[in-house]
N, C-alpha and C positions, 0 to 999 in steps of 0.2 A: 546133351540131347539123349532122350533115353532109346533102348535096346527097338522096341517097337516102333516107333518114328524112324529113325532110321532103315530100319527094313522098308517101310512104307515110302519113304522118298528114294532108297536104291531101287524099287520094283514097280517104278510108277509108268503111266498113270495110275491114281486111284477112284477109286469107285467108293463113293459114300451113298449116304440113306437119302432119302425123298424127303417129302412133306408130312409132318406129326401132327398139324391143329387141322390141318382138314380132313383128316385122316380119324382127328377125333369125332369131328362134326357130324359123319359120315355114321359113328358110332352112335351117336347119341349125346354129346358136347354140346348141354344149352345156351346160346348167346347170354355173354357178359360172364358163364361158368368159368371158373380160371380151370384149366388143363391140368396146370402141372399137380390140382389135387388130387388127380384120379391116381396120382401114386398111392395116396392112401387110401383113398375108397375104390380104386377100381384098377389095381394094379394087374389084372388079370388083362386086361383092356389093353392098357399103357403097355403092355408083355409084347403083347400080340402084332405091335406097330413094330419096333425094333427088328421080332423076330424075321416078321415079314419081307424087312429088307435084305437079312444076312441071306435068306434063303433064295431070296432075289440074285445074290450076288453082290452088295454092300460089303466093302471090306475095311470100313470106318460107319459106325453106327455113332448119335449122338445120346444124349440124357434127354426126360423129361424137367427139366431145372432151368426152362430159358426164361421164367417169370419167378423164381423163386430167390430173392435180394431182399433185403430185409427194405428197401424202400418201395418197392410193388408189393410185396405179401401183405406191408402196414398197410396199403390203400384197400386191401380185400380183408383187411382183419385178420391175417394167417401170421405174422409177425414172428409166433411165440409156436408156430411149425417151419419154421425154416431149417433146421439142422435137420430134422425128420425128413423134411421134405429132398431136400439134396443128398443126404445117406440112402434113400429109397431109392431116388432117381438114380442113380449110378448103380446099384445092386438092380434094378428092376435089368436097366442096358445089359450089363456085363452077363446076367443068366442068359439073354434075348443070347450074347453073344456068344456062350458057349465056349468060348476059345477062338473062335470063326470070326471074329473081326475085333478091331480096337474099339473102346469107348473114349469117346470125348465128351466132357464134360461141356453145358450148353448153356451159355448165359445170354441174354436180353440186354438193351437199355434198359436205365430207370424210368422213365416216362418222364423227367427231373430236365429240367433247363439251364445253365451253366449258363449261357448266355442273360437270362432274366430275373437271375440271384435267385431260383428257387432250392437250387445246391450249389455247392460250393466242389470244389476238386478234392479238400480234405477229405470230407463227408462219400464222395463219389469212389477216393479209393481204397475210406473203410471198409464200405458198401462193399465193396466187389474182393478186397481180403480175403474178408471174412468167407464171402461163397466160396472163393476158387480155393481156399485152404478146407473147407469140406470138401469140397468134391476130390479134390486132391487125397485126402485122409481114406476118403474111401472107393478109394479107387481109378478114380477116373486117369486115361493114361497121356491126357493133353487137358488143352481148354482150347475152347472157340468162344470167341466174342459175336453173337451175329447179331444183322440187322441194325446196325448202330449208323443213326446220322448226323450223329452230333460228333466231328472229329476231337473236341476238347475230351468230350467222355471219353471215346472210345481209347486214346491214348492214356488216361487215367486208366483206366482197366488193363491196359495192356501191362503199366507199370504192376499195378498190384499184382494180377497174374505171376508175371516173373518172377515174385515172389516164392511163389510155391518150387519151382523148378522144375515144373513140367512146358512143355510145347505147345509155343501161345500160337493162336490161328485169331486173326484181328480181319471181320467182314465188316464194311462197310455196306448200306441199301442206297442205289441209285436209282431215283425214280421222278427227279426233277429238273424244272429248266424245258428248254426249246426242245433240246435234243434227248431232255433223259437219262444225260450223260452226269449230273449232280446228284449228291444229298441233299434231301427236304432243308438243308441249313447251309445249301450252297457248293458245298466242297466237291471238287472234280475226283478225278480216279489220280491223277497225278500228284495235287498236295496229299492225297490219303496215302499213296505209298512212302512217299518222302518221310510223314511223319510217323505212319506207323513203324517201317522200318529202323525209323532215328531210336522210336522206343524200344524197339527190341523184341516186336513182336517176329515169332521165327517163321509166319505164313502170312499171307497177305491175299485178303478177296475181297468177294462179292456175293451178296445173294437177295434174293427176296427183290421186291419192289418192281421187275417186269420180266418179260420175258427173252429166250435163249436170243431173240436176235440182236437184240438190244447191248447183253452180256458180251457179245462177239466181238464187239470193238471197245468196249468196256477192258476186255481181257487183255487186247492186243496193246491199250496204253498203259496198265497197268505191268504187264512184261516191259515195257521201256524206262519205266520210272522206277524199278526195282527190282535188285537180283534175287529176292527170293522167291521160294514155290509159289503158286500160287492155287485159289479156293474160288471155283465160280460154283453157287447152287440157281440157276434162274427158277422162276415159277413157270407153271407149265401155262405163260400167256397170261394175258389181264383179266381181270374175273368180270362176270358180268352176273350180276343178281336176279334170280330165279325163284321166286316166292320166299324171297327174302336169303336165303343160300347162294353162296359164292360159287359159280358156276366156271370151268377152263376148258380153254376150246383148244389146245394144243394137244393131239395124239403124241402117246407113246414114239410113235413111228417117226414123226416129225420132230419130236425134242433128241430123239437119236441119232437122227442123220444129222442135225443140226450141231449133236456135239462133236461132231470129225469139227468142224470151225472152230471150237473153245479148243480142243487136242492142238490145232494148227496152231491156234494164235498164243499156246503156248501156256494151257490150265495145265497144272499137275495133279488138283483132285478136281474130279465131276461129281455135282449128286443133281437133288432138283431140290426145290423147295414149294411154297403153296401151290396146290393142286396136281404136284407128283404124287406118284404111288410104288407098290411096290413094280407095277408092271411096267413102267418108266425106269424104273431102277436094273428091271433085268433085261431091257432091249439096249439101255446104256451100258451097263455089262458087257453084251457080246459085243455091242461098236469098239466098247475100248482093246477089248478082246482082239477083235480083227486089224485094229487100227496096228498096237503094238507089236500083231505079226507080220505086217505088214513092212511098218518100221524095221523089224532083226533080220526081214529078209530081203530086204535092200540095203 
């Protein structure tokens, strides 16, 4: 495990970035536009997200690269800008970061179904090699897998990941079933830790698909079924659409108090994800802030 991780698991909690795609939106991101191209056309843009959170208080920022796999870029025609695309993304982060926080490298599903023969496992962890040995090359000082609901993938990727030998972060999206407490493909928080950790992945979460309250006991079985760190980002609440825009009804204030409950039940990093910002990121900030002194002074 390298020099930077390590610091960041002896000095935790950690404080990561907020939400990027609606973040884009917010910019100027036209529906169906893919994001991660504005590393090339409008990397001044993509700059100004990252930056926003280190100055927040983010002390793990991601990449623009969570759609950039050569089996998502072929569905957009970008196939043949992939290396481009994941050499910027990590240079665009690491400038945002200054020295001032870690970059991790930020992978996606394929959109690809394991289950319905549309990929296969080989195919799933060329796919994701091939990424995580860019990002790796150029920089980036871990990988995160996020949003992934398909546990056959995710554990593919985790594998290839370890390949490079950097510090794999493996998230799982829970946002189905009765309680919410599933992946769109079924899987609980408890087989996800089992099998992520079997693979080898060295952090183990959550993020994306609803919101902090939901995360709260998400997090708490996730701590039971697995001894390592663990990765909650919730969205800031369910979106509700507004002249076609994804709209979030969770303040700042409320995703902050809420997180002393993910701190409790035992997250090692916090950030948010859709419809966090950076002012989400710096009220999360002082909670952890005060939580940790709270903590060395008891």
């Amino acid at each position: 495990m390298n020099p930077v991780f390590e610091r960041l698991l002896a000095n935790g909690p950690v404080v990561t970035d907020g939400a990027w795609g609606t973040m884009f939106l917010a910019m100027g991101l036209r529906a169906g536009e893919i994001g991660d191209l504005w590393n090339l056309t409008h990397p001044e843009r993509v700059e100004a997200v990252p930056r926003a959170y280190v100055e927040a208080g983010s002390q793990v920022i991601l990449t623009n690269t969570f759609l950039s796999n050569r089996i998502t870029l072929a569905a957009h025609g970008l196939a043949d800008r992939l290396e481009e695309l994941n050499r910027t993304g990590v240079e665009i982060s690491r400038r945002a970061a200054g020295g001032r926080a870690a970059v991790f490298g930020s992978i996606g599903p394929t959109g690809k179904l394991l289950v319905t023969g549309e990929v296969t496992e080989t195919e799933l962890e060329e796919t994701y090699r091939e990424q995580t040995r860019i990002l790796a090359e150029a920089g980036a000082e871990a990988i995160i897998l996020e949003t992934m609901g398909d546990l056959g993938e995710a554990v593919c990727a985790v594998r290839a990941s370890r390949e490079t030998g950097l510090p794999v972060v493996a998230c799982m999206a829970y946002s189905s079933g009765r309680n919410k407490d599933r992946t769109m493909m079924g899987v609980t928080p408890e087989q996800a830790a089992e099998a992520l950790t079997e693979a080898g992945a060295d952090v183990i979460g959550a993020n994306c698909g609803q919101g902090i309250d939901g995360y709260i006991e998400i997090c708490r079985r996730l701590r039971a079924a697995t001894d390592r760190p663990l990765w909650i980002k919730p969205n800031a609440g369910l979106p509700e659409l507004v002249e076609g825009r994804p709209v979030y009804r969770t303040s700042p204030e409320e995703f902050a108090a809420k997180t002393v409950e993910l701190l409790e039940a035992g997250a090692h990093f916090v950030g948010g994800c859709c419809g966090t910002t950076p002012e989400f990121i710096r009220q999360v900030a002082a909670t952890v802030k005060q939580w940790k002194a709270r903590k060395n002074a008891g």
